[in-house]
Every structure is written in C-alpha cells, then in structure tokens.
C-alpha positions in Angstrom: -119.8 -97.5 28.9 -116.9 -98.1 31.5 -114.0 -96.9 29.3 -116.1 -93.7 28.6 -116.7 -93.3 32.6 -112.9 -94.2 32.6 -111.5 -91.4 30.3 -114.4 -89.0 32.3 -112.7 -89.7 35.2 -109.0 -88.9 34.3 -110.4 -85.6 32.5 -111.4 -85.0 35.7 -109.1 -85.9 37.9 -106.8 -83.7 35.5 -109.0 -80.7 36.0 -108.8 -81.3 39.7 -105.2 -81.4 39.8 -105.1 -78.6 37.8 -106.7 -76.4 40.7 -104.3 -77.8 43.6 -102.1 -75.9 42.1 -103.5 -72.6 42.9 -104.1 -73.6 46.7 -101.4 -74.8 49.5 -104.2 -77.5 49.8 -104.2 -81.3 49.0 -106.9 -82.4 46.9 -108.2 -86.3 46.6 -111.4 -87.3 44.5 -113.9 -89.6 45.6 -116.0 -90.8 43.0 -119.4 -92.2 43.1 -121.4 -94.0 40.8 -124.6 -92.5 39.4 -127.7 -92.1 42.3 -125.6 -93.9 44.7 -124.0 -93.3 48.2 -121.8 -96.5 48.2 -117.9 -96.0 48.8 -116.3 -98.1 45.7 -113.1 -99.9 46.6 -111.2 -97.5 44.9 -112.8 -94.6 47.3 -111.9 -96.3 50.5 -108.0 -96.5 49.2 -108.4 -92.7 48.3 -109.8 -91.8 51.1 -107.2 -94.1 53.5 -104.5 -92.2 51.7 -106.3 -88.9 52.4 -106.4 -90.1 56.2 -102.9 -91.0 56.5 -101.9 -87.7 54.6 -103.7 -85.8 56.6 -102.8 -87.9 60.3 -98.8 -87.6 58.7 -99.5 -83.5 57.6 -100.9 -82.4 61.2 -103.7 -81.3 59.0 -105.5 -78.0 61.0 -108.5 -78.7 58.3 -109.8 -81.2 56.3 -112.9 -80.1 54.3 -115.1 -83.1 52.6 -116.7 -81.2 49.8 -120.2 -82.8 48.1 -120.4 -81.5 44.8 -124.1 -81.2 43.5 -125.1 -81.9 39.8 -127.6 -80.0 38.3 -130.4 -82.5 36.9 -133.5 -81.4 37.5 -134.4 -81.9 41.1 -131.9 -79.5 42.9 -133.2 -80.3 46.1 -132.1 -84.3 45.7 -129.3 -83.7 44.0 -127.8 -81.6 46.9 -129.6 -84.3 49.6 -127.2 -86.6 47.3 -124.4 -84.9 47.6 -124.6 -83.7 51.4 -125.3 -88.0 52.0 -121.9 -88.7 49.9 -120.3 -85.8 52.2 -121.5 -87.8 55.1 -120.0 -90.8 54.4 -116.9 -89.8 53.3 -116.3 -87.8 56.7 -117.1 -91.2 58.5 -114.4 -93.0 57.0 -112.5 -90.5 57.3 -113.3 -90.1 61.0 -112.7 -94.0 61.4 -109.3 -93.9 59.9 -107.7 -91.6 62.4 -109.1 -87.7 61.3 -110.4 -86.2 64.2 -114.1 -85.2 64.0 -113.5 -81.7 65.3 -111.0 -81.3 61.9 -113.6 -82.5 59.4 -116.0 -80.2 57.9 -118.6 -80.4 55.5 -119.8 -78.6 52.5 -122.3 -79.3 50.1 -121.3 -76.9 46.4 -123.2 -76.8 43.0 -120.8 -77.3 40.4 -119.2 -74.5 38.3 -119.6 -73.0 35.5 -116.8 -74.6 34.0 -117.3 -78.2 35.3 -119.0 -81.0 33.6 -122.4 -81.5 35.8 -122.8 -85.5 35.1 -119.0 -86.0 36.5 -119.4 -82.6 39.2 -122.2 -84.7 40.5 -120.7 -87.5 41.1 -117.7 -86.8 42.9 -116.8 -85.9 46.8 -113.5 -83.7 47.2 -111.5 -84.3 50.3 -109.4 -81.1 50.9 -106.8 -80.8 53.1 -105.5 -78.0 55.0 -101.9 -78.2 57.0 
C-alpha cells in the first residue's frame, strides 16, 4: 500500500512540476494522508524550505492552496481541505512568512487531476 502511495506521489509531484513551468511561480506539495489534518515530517521540511524560499525570494505573495477531492460529501471534503490550508499557513507564519503575504484558497480538483491524490495535497505557491 505504501509503495503504491509512493509512486502516486512522484506521478504527482511530476504533474505539479510540470505546471511550474507555465508560471514565474514556485510550487511545493504538502501531502496529507487520507481524512487527516496532521503535517507529516516530510510536510514540515517542505514547507520550512517553502519558508526560507519565500523569506530568501522577498516573496510579494505566497498562496497556500487546499485542494478538495470529490468523494461524495463536497461539503467535508472542502471543510478538509480549507483545515489543511489552515495549517499549512500557520507553519508557514511561524517560520518567518508574514501573515499579511499568506493567502488562502480552497480549489476542487481538475478535470485532469486524479481526485484521491488532488484531495490530499496542499500547494504552497509562491509569488516574488
């Protein structure tokens, strides 16, 4: 089960990087595990980097994007994702982003993305 959520992850973390290059922004995945709110390990040292890139960058913006899955009950799924938001922009707050630069968005997922991963994730974009 944890080498399948492995290779998910890398297809979507390829995915992702494959739509920074269309922007000036940076782009850094947070993943979550399923139904949970929890910042892994692996989160808090993306998110540190995020921090430090965005502290180094001068960033104007840094947009913490919860992305919503589509599994029924819409209206948890985006309370889910909004919560996830949350705590990312704390952490990221903590670490040396300035509130007044961190905004939040809740986002179904695309057309395109896989809902089980697209709900499980928390983009940090940054804007210099």
């Amino acid at each position: 089960m944890r080498r399948s959520s492995l290779i998910l992850s890398i297809s979507a973390l390829a995915g992702l990087a494959a739509c920074a290059n269309t922007s000036d922004r940076d782009r850094y995945p947070v993943f979550f595990d399923t139904a949970s709110t929890t910042i892994s390990p692996t989160g808090s040292d993306i998110i540190a980097k995020a921090a430090a890139d965005a502290r180094q960058q001068h960033a104007q913006t840094v947009q913490v994007i919860g992305h919503a899955g589509a599994h029924g009950n819409l209206s948890a799924d985006e309370l889910l994702a909004v919560t996830r938001a949350k705590n990312v922009s704390a952490v990221l707050a903590q670490d040396g982003v300035g509130n007044a630069k961190i905004t939040q968005i809740a986002q179904a997922p695309a057309n395109n993305q896989d809902a089980s991963v697209a709900s499980r994730v928390v983009t940090i974009e940054i804007d210099p």
